[in-house]
N, C-alpha and C positions, 0 to 999 in steps of 0.2 A: 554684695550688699553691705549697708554697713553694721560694724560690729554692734553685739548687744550689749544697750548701757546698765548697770548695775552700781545703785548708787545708794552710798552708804549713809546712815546717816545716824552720827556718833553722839555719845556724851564725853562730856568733860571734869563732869563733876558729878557725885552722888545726890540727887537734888538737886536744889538751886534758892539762894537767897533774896532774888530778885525781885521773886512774888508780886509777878505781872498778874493782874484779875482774873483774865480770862485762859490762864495755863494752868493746869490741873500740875502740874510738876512745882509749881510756884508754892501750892496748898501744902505742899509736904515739908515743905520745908527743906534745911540744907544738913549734909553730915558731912563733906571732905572734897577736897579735888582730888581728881584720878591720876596717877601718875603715870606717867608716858605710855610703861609696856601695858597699860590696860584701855589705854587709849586705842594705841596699834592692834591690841586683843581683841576688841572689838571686831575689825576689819578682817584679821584673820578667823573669825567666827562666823562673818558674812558666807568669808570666799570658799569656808568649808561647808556652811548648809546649802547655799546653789552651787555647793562643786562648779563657782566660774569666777575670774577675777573682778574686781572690785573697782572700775573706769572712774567711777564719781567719786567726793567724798561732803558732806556738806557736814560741819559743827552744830547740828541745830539739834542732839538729844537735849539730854538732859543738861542743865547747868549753865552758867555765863562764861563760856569760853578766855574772855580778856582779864577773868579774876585769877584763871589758869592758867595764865600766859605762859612761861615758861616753858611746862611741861606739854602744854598744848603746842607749840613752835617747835619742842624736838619731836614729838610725835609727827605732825607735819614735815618735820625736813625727814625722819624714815621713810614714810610715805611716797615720800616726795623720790628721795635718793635710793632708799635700796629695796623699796617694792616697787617704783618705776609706775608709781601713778602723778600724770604731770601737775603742778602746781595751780595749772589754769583751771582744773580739773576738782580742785580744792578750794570751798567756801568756810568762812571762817565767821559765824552771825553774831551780832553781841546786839544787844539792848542798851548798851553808852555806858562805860567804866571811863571818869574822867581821866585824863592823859596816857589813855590805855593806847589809842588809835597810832597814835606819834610814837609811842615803844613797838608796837607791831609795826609801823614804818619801815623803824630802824635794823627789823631783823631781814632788810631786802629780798622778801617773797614775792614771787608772781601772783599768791594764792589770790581770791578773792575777798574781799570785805561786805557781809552784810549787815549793814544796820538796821535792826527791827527797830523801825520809827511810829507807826500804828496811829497816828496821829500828826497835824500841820501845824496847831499849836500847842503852845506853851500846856496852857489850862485845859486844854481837850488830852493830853497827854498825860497829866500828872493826874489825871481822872483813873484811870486804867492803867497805867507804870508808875508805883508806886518813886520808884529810884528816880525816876524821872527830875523831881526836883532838885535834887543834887547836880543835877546836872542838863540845864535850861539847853531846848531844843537848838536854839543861835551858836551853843558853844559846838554844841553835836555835829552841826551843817560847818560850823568853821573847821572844825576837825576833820569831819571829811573831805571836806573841801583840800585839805593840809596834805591830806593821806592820799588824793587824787595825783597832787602838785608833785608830791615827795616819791612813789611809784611809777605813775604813769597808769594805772591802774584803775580801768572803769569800777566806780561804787554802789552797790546794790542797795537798795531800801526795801525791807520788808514790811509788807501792811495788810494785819489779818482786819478782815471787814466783820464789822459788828453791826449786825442789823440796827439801824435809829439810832447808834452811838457815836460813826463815826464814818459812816460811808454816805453821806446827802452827797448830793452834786457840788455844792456849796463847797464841801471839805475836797474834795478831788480837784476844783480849779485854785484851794488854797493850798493843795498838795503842792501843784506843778507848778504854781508863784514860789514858795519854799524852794524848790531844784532848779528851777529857773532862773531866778535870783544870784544862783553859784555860779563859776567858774570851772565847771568840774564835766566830766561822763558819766552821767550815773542810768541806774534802769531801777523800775517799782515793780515788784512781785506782789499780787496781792494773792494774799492768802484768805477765803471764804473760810469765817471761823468753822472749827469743829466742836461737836458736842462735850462738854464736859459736867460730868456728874455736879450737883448742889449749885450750878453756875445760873445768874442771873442773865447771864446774853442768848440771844438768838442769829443764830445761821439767816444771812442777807440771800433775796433770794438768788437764784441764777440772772435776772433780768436786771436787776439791780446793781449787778455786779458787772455785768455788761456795760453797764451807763457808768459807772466809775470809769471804767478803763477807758472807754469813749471821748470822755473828756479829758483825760490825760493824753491820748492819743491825741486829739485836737490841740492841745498844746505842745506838741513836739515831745511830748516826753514818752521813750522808752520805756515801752510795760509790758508784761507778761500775767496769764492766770495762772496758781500752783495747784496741779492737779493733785487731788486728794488722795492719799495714798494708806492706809492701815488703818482705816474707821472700822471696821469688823475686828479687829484685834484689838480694838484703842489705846493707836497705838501712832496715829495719826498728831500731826503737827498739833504739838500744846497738848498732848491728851495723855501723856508718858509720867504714868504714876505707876506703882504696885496697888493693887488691886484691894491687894489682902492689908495694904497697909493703912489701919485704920488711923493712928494716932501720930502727929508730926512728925520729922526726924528730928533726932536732936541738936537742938541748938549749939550745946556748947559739951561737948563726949569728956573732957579732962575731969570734972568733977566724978563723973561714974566708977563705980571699982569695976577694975578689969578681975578675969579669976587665972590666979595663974596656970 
C-alpha cells in the first residue's frame, strides 16, 4: 500500500506581524524570526513524537515565511538535501511580501508556493489582510504569474472561507476570473475558517462551502477542501497562539533590559 503521510506543519517566526483578522497567531503579535536549526527542530520534534518520518512539510505555523526568507530557504534546502524530504513534498505559504516571490524564484526550488489570497478583490481583501494594502491584489497575481514563468511550478492560492464575508457565489466566479485571467497553473485550497477566541467571523457552513468549490470547478479552476486538522488542541489552521499568553508579544525587545 502506499506509505503513511506525515506532514508537518512549521513556523518560521515567533509570532507574526501580519495580523490577518481572522488568525489568532496575528493577535499576538510578532517577537523574531527563527533561525534555520529551529526551523529544522521543529521537524525533528515531529519525527521523534510519531517515532516515523516526516513526507510533508508545509510553512503555514506560525509567522510570514517570505519576511524569513533566508533562513527559511536554508532550512528548506536541509530538508530537502540531507533529511531527503523531496522538494515537491515542501509548501512554502506567504500572505504577499512585496518582491519577496521573485527572490524566492531566484533560489531555484522545486518547493511549492502558496499564496493565502482569502479574497478576489482589492477592497474585499484589505477588509481582512491588513498588509494587504501595501501590496494591491494585481501586483500579487502579476508575481505569481512571474514565479509560475520563472520555475515552472504550479501556484497554490489559499482561501480560508468566512461565513457572509467572503465566500457568496458571487466571489468564487470573481475567484476563478482573477486565476483565469493569468497565464499560469495554479490550484485553490479552501480552507473552512476555524474558531478563534474574541473573533467576530463565523465557520461557512459544509453546504456552502460545497457551492464555492462548485463553481470554481465549473470554471476550470483547480480546487481542493483543507481537511481540518488540530481543532481539539487549537491548534488548527489560524488558531496557533499560546494560550497562557494573555498580553502581545513584544513589538520591539531592544529597548527591554536583558539581566545578565
Amino acid at each position: 500500500g502506499k506509505a503513511s503521510r506525515l506532514t508537518a506543519c512549521i513556523s518560521s517566526q515567533v509570532g507574526c506581524p501580519m495580523r490577518c483578522t481572522f488568525c489568532a497567531t496575528g493577535k499576538g503579535g510578532f517577537a523574531r524570526n527563527l533561525m534555520p536549526y529551529e526551523i529544522i527542530d521543529q521537524v525533528l520534534h515531529i519525527q521523534e513524537h510519531f517515532g516515523a518520518r516526516v513526507s510533508n512539510i508545509v510553512f503555514m505555523g506560525m509567522g510570514e515565511p517570505l519576511l524569513n526568507l533566508p533562513s527559511v530557504m536554508q532550512a528548506q534546502d536541509f530538508l530537502n538535501k540531507t533529511m531527503g524530504i523531496g522538494a515537491r513534498h515542501i509548501t512554502i505559504s506567504t500572505v504577499g511580501v512585496p518582491n519577496a516571490m521573485g527572490k524566492m524564484a531566484q533560489y531555484n526550488t522545486q518547493c511549492t508556493l502558496a499564496i493565502s489570497l482569502h479574497a478576489a478583490t482589492q477592497a474585499a481583501r484589505e477588509a481582512i489582510v491588513p498588509s494587504a494594502k501595501a501590496y494591491p491584489i494585481q501586483a500579487i497575481m502579476d508575481d505569481a504569474e512571474q514565479y509560475f514563468k520563472s520555475t515552472g511550478r504550479r501556484v497554490s492560492f489559499e482561501y480560508t472561507l468566512l461565513e457572509g464575508v467572503n465566500n457568496s457565489l458571487e466571489q468564487a466566479a470573481e475567484l476563478a476570473a482573477l486565476i483565469r485571467a493569468r497565464d499560469m497553473a495554479a490550484h485553490v485550497n479552501l480552507i473552512p475558517w476555524n474558531p478563534v477566541d474574541e473573533s467576530e467571523f463565523q465557520r461557512p457552513s459544509r453546504n456552502s462551502v460545497f457551492r464555492f468549490k462548485k463553481i470554481l470547478e465549473e470554471k476550470h479552476i483547480s480546487v481542493s477542501i483543507r481537511a481540518t486538522r488540530g481543532l481539539d488542541a487549537a491548534a488548527a489552521c489560524g488558531q496557533l497562539r499560546n494560550m497562557y499568553q494573555k498580553n502581545p508579544l513584544l513589538e520591539d525587545i531592544s529597548n527591554v533590559a536583558t539581566v545578565a
